[in-house]
N, CA, C, O and CB atoms as a CASP TS submission, in Angstrom:
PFRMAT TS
TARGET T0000
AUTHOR 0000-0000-0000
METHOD Language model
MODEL 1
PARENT N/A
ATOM      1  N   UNK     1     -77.564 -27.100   8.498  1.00  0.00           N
ATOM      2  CA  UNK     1     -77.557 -26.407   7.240  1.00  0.00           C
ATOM      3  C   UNK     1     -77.616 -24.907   7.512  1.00  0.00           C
ATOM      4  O   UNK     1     -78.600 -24.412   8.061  1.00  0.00           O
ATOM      5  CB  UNK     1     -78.731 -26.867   6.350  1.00  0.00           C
ATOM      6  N   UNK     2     -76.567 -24.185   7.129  1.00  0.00           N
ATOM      7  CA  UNK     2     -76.653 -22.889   7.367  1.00  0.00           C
ATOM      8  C   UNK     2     -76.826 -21.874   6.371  1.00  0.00           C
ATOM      9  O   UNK     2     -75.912 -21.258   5.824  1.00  0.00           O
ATOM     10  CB  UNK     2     -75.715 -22.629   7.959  1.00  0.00           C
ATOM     11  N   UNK     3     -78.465 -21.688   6.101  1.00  0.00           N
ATOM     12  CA  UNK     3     -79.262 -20.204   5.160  1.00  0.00           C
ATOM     13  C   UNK     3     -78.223 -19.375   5.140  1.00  0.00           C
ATOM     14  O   UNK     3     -77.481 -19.272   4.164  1.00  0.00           O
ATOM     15  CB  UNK     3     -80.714 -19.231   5.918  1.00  0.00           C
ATOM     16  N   UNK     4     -78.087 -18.707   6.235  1.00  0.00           N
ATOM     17  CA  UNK     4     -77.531 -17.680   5.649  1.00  0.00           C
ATOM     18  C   UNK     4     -76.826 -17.190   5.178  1.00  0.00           C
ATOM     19  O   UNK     4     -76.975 -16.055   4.725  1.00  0.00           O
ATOM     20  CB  UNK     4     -77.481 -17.273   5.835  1.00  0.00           C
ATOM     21  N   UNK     5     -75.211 -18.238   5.065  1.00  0.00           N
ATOM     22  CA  UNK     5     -74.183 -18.361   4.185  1.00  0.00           C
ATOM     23  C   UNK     5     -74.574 -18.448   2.906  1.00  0.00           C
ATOM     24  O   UNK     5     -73.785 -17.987   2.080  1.00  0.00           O
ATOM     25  CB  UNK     5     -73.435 -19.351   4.457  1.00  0.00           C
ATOM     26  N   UNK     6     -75.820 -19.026   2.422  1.00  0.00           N
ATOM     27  CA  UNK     6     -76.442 -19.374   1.337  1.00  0.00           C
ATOM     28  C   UNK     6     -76.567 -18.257   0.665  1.00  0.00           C
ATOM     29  O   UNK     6     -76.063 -17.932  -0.410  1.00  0.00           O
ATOM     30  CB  UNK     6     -77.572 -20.011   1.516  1.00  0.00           C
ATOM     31  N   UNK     7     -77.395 -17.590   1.492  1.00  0.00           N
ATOM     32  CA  UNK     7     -78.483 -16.091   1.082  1.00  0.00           C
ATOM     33  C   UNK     7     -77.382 -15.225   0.822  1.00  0.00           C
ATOM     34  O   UNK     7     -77.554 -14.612  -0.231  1.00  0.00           O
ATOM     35  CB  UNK     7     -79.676 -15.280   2.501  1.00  0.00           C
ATOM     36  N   UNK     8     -76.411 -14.978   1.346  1.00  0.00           N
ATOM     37  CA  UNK     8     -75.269 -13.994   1.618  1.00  0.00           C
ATOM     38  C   UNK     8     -74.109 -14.328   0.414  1.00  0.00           C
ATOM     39  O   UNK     8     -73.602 -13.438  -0.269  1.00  0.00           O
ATOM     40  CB  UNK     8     -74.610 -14.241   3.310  1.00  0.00           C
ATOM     41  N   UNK     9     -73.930 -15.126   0.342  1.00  0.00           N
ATOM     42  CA  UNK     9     -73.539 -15.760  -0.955  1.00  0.00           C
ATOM     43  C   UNK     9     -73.508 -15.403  -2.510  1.00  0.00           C
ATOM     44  O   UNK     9     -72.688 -15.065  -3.364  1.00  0.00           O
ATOM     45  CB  UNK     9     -74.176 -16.643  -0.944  1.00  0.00           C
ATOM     46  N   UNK    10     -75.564 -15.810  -2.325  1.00  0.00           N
ATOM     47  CA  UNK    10     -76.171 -14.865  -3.228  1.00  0.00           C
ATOM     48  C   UNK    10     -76.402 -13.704  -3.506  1.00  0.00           C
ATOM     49  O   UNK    10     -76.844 -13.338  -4.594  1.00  0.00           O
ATOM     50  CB  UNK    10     -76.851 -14.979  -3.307  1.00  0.00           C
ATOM     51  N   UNK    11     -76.118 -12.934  -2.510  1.00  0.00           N
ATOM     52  CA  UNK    11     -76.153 -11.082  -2.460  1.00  0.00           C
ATOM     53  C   UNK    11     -74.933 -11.166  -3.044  1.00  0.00           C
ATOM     54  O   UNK    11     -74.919 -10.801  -4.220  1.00  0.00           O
ATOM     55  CB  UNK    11     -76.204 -10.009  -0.800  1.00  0.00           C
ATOM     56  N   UNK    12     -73.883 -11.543  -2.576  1.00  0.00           N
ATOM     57  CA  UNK    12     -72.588 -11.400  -3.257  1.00  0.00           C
ATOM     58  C   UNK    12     -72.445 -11.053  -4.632  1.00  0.00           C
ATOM     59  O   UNK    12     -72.127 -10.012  -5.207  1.00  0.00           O
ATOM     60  CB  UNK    12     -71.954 -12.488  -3.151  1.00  0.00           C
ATOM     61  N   UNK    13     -72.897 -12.685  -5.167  1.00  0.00           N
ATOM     62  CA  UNK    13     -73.200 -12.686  -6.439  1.00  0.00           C
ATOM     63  C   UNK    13     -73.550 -11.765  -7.276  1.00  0.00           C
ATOM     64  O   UNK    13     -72.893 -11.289  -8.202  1.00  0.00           O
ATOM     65  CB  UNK    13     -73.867 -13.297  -6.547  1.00  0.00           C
ATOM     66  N   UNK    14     -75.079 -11.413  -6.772  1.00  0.00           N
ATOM     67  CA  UNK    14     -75.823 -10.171  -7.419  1.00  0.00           C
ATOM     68  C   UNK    14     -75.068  -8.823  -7.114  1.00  0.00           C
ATOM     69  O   UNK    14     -75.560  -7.905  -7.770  1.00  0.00           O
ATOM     70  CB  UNK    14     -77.383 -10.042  -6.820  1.00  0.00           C
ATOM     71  N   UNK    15     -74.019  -8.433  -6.314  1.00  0.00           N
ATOM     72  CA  UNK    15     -73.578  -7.339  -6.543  1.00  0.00           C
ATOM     73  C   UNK    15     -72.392  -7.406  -7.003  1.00  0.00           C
ATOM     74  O   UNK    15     -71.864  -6.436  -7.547  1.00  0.00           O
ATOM     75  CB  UNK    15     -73.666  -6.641  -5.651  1.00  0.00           C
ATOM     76  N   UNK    16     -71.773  -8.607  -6.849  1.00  0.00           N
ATOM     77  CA  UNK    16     -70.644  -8.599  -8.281  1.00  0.00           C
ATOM     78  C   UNK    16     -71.033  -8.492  -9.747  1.00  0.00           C
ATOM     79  O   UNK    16     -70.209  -8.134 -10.589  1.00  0.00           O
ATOM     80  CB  UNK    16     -69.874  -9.940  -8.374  1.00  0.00           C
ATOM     81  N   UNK    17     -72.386  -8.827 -10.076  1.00  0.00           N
ATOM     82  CA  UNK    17     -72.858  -9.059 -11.139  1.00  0.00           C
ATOM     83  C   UNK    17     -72.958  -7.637 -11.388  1.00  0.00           C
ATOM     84  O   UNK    17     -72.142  -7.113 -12.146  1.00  0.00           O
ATOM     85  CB  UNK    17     -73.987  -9.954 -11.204  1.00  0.00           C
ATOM     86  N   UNK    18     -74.043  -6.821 -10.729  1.00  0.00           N
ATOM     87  CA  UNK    18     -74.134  -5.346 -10.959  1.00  0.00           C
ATOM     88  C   UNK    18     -73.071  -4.736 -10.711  1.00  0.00           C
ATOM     89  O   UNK    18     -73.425  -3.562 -10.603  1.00  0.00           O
ATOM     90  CB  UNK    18     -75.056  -4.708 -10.279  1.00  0.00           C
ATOM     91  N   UNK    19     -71.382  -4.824 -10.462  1.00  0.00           N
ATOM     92  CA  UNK    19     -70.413  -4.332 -10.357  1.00  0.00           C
ATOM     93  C   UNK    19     -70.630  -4.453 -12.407  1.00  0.00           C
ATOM     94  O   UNK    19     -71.155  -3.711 -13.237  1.00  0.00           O
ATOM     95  CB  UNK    19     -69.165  -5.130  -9.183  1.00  0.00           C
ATOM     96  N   UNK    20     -69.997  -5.613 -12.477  1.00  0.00           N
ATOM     97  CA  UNK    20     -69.965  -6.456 -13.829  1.00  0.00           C
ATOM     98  C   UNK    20     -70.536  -5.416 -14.967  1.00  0.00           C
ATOM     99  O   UNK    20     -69.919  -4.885 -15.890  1.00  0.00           O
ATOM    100  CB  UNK    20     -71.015  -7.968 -13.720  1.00  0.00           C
ATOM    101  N   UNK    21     -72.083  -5.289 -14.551  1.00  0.00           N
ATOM    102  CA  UNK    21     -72.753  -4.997 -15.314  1.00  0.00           C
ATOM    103  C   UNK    21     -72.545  -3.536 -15.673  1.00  0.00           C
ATOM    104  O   UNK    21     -72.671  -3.259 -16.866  1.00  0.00           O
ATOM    105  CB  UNK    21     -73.835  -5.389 -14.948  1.00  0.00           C
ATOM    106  N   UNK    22     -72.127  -2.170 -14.489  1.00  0.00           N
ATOM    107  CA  UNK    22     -71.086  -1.067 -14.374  1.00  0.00           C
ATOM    108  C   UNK    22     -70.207  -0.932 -15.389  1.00  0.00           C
ATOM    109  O   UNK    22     -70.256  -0.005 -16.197  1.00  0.00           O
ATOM    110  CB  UNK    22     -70.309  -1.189 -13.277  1.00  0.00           C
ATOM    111  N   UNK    23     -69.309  -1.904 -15.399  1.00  0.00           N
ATOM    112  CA  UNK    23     -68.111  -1.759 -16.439  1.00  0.00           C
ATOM    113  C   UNK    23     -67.937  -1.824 -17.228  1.00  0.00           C
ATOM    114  O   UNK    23     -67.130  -1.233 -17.946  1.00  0.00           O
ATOM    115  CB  UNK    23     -67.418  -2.086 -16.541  1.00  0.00           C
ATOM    116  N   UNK    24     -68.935  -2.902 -17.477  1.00  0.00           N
ATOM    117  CA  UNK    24     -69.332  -3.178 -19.066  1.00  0.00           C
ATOM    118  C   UNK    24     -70.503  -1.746 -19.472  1.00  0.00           C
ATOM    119  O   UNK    24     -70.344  -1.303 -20.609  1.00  0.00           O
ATOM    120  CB  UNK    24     -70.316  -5.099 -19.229  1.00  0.00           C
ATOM    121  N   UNK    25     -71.460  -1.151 -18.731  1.00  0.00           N
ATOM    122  CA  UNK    25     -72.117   0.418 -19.206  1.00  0.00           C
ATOM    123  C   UNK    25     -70.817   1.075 -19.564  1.00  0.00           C
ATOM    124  O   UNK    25     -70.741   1.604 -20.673  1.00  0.00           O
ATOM    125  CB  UNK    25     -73.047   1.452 -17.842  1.00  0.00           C
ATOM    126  N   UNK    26     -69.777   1.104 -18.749  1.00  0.00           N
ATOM    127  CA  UNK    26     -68.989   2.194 -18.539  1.00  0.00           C
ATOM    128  C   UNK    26     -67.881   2.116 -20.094  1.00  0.00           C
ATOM    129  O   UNK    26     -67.466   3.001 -20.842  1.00  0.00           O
ATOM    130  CB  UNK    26     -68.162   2.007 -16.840  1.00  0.00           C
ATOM    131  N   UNK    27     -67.737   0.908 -20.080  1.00  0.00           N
ATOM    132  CA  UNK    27     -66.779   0.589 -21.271  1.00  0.00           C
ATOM    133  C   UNK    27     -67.473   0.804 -22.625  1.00  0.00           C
ATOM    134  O   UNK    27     -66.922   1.108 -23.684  1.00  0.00           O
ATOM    135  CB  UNK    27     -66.261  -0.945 -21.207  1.00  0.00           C
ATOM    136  N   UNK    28     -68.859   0.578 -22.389  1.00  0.00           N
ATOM    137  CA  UNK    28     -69.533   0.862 -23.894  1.00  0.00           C
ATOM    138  C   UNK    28     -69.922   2.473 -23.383  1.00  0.00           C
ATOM    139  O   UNK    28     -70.881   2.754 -24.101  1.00  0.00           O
ATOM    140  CB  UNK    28     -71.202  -0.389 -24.458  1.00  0.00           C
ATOM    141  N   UNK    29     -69.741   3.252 -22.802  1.00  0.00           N
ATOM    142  CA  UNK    29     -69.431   4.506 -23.077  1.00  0.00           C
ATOM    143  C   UNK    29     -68.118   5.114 -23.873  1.00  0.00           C
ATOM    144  O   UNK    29     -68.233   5.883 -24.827  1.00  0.00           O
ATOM    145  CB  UNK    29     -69.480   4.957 -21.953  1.00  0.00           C
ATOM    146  N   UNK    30     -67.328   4.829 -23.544  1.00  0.00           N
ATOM    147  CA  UNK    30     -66.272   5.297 -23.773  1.00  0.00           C
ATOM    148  C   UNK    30     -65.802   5.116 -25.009  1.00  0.00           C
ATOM    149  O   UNK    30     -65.119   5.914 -25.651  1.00  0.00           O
ATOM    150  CB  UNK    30     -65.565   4.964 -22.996  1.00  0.00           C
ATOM    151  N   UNK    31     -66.354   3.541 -25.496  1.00  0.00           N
ATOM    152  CA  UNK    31     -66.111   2.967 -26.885  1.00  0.00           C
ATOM    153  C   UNK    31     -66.669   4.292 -27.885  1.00  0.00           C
ATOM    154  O   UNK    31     -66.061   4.879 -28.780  1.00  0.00           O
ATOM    155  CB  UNK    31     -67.077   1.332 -27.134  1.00  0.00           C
ATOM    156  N   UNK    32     -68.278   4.543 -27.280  1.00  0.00           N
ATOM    157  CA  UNK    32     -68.999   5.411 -27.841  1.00  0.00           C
ATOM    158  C   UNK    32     -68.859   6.707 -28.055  1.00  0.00           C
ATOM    159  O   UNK    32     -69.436   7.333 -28.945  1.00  0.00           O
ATOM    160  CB  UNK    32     -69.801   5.339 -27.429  1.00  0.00           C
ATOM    161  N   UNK    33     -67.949   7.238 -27.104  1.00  0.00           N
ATOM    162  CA  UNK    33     -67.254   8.749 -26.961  1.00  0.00           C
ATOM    163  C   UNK    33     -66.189   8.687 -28.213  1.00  0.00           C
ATOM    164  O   UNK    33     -66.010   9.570 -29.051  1.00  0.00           O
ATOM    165  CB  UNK    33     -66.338   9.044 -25.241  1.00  0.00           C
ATOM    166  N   UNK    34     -65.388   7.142 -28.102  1.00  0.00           N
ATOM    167  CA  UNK    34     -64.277   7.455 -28.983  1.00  0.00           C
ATOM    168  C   UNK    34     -64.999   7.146 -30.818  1.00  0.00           C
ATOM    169  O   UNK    34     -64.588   7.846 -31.744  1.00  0.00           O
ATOM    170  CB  UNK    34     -62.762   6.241 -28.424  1.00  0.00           C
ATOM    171  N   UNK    35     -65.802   6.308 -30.996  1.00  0.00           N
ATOM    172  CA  UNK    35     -66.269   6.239 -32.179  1.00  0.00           C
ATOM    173  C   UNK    35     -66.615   7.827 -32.489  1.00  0.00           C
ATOM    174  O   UNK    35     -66.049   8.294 -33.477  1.00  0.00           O
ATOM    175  CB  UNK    35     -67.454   5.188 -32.237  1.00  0.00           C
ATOM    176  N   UNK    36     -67.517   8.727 -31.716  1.00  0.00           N
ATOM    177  CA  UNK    36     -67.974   9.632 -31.867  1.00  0.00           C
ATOM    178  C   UNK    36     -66.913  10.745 -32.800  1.00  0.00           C
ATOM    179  O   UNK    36     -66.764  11.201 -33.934  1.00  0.00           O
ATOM    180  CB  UNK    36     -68.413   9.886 -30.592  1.00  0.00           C
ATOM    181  N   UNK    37     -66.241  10.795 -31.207  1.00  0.00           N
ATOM    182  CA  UNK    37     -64.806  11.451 -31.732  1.00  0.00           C
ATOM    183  C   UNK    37     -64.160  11.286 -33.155  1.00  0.00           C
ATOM    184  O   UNK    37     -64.008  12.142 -34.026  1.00  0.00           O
ATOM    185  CB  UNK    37     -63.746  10.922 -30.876  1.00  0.00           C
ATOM    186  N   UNK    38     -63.726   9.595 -33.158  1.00  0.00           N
ATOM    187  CA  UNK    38     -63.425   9.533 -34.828  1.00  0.00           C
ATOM    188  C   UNK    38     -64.655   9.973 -36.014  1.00  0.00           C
ATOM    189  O   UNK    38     -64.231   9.893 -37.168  1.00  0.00           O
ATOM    190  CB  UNK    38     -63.060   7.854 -35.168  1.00  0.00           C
ATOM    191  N   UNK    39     -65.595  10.263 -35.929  1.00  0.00           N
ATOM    192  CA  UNK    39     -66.416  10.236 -36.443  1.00  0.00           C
ATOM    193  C   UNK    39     -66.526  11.817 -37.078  1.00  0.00           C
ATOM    194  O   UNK    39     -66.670  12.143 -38.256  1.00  0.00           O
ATOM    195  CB  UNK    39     -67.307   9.638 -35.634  1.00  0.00           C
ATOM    196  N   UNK    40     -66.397  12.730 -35.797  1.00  0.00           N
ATOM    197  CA  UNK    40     -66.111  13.913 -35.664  1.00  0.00           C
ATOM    198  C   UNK    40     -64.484  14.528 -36.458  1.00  0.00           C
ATOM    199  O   UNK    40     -64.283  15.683 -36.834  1.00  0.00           O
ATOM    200  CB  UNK    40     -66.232  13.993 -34.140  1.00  0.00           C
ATOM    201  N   UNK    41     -63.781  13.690 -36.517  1.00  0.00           N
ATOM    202  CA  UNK    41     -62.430  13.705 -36.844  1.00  0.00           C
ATOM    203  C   UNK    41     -62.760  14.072 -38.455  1.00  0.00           C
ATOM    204  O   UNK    41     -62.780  15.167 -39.017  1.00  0.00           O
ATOM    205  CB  UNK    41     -61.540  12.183 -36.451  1.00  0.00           C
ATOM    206  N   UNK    42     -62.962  12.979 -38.872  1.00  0.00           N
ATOM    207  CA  UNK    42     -63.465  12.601 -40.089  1.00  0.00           C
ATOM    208  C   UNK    42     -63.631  13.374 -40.652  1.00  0.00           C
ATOM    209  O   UNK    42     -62.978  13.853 -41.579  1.00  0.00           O
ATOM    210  CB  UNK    42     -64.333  12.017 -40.212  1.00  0.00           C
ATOM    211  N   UNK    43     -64.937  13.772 -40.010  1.00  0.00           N
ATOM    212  CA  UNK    43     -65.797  14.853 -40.954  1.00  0.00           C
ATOM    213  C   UNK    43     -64.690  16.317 -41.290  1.00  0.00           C
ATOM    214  O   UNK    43     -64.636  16.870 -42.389  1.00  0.00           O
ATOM    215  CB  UNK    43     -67.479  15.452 -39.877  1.00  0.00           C
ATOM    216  N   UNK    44     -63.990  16.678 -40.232  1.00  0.00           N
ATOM    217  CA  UNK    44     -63.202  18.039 -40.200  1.00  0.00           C
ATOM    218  C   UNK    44     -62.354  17.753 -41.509  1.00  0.00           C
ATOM    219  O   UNK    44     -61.591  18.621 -41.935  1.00  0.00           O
ATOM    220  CB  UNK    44     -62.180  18.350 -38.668  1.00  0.00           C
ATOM    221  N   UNK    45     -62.487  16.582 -42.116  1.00  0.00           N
ATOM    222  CA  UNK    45     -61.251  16.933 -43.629  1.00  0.00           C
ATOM    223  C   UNK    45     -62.031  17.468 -44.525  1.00  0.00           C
ATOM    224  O   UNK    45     -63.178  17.141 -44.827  1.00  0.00           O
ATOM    225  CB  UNK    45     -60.416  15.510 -44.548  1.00  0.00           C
ATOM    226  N   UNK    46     -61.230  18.485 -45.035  1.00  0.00           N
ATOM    227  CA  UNK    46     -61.287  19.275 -46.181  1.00  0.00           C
ATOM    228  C   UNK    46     -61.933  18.699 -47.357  1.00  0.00           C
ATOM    229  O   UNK    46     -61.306  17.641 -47.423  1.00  0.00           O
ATOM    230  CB  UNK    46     -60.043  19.643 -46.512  1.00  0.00           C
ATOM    231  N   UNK    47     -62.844  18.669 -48.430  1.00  0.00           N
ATOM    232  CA  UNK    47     -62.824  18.285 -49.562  1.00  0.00           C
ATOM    233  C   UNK    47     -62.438  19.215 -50.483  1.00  0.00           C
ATOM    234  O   UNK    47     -62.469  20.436 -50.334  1.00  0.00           O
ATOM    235  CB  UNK    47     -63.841  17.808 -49.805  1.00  0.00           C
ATOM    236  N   UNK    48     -62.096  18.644 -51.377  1.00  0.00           N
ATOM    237  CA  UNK    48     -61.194  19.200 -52.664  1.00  0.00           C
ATOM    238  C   UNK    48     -62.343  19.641 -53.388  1.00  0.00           C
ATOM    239  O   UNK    48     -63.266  18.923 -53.774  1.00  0.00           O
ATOM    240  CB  UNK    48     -60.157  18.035 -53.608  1.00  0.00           C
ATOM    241  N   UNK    49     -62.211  20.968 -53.556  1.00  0.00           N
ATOM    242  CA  UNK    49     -63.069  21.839 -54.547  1.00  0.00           C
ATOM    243  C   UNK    49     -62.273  22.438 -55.759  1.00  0.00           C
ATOM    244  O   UNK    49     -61.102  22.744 -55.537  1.00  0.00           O
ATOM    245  CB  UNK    49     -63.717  23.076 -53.752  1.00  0.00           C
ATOM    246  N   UNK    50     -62.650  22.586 -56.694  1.00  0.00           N
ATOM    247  CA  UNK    50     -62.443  22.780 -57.870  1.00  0.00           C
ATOM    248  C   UNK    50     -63.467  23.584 -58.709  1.00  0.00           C
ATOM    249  O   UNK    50     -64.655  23.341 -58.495  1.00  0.00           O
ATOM    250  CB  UNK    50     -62.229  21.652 -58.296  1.00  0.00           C
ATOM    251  N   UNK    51     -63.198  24.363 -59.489  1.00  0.00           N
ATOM    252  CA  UNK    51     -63.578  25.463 -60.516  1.00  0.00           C
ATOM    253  C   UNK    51     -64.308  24.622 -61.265  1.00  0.00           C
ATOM    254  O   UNK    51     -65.479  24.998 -61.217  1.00  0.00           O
ATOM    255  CB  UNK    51     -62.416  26.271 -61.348  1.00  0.00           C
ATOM    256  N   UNK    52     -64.141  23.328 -62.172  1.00  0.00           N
ATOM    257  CA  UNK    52     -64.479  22.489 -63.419  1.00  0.00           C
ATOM    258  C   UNK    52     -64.595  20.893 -62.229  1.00  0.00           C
ATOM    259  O   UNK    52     -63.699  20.176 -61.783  1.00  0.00           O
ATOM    260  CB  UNK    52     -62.866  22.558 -65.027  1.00  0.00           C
ATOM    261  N   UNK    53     -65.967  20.848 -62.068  1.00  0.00           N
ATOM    262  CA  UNK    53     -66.410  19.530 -61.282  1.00  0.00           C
ATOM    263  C   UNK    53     -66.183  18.302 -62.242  1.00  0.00           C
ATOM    264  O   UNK    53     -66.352  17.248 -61.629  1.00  0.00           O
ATOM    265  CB  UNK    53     -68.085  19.589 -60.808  1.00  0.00           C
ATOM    266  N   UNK    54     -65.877  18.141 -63.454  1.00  0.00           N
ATOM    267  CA  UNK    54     -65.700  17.374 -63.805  1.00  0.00           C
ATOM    268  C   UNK    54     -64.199  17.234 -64.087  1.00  0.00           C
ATOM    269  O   UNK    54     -63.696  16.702 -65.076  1.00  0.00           O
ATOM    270  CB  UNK    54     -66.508  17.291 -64.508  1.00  0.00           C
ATOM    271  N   UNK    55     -63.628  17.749 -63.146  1.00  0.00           N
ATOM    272  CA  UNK    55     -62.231  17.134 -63.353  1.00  0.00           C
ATOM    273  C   UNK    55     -61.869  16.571 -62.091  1.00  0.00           C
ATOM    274  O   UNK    55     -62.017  17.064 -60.972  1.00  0.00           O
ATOM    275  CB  UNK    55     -61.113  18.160 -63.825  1.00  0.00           C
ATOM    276  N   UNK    56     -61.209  15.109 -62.529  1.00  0.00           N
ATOM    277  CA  UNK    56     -61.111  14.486 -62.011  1.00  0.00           C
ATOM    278  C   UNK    56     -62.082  13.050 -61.976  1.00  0.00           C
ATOM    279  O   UNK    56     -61.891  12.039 -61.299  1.00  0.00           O
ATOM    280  CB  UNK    56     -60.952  15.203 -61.303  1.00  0.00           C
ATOM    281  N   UNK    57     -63.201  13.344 -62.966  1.00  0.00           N
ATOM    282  CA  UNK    57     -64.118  12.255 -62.993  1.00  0.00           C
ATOM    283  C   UNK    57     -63.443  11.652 -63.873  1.00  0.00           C
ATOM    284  O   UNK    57     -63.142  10.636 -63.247  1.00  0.00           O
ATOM    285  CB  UNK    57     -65.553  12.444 -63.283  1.00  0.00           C
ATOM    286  N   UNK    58     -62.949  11.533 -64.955  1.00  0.00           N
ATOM    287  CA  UNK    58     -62.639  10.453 -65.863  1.00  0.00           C
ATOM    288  C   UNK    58     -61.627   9.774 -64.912  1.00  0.00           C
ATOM    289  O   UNK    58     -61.413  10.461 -63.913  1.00  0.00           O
ATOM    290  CB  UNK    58     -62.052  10.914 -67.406  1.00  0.00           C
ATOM    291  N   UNK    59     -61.016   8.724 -64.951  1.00  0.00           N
ATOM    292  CA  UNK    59     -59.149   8.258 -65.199  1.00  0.00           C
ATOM    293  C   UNK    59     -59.052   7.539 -65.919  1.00  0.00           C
ATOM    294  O   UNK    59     -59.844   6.599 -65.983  1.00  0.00           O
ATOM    295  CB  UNK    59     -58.234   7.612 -64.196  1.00  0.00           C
ATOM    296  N   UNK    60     -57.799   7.725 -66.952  1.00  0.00           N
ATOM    297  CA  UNK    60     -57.421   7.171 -68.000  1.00  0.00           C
ATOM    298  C   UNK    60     -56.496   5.672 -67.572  1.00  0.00           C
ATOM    299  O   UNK    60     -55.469   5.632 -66.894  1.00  0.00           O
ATOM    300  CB  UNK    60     -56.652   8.327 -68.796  1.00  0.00           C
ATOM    301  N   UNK    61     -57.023   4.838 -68.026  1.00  0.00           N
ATOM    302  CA  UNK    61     -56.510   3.723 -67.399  1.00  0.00           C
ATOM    303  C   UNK    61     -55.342   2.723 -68.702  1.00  0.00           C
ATOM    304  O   UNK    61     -54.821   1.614 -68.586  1.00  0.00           O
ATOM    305  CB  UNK    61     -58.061   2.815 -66.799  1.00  0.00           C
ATOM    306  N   UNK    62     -55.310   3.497 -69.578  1.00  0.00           N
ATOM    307  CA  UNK    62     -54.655   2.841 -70.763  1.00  0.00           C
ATOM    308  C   UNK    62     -52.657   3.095 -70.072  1.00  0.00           C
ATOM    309  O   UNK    62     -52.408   4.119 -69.436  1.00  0.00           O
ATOM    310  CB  UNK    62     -55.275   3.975 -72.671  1.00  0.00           C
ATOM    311  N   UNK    63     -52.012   2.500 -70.224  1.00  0.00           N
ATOM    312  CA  UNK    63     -50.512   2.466 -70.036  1.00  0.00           C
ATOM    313  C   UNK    63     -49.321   2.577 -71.155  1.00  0.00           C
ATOM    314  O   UNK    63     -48.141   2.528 -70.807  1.00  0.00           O
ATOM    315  CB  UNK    63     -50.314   1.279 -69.444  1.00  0.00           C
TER
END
């Protein structure tokens, strides 16, 4: 029976896993940069200002 193929095996494992675990940090960064970004996007639109704030509150919905 040969351990140390065993043991070595298992290191494997565990540093494919923490590879794994890398990419997946790395990918939920980036997700997070780009939400940010859109987020940031967003905000830069203009809102529509107007002299009389109440225009534009009604709409007449009759045809």
């Amino acid at each position: 029976m040969d351990l140390q193929g065993a043991s070595a095996s298992g290191a494997s494992g565990a540093s494919l896993e923490l590879a794994s675990l890398k990419l997946a940090k790395s990918q939920q960064e980036q997700e997070g940069k780009a939400s940010l970004q859109l987020l940031e996007s967003a905000a830069d639109v203009p809102k529509s200002s107007s002299s009389n704030p109440a225009l534009g509150a009604n709409i007449d919905t009759f045809a």
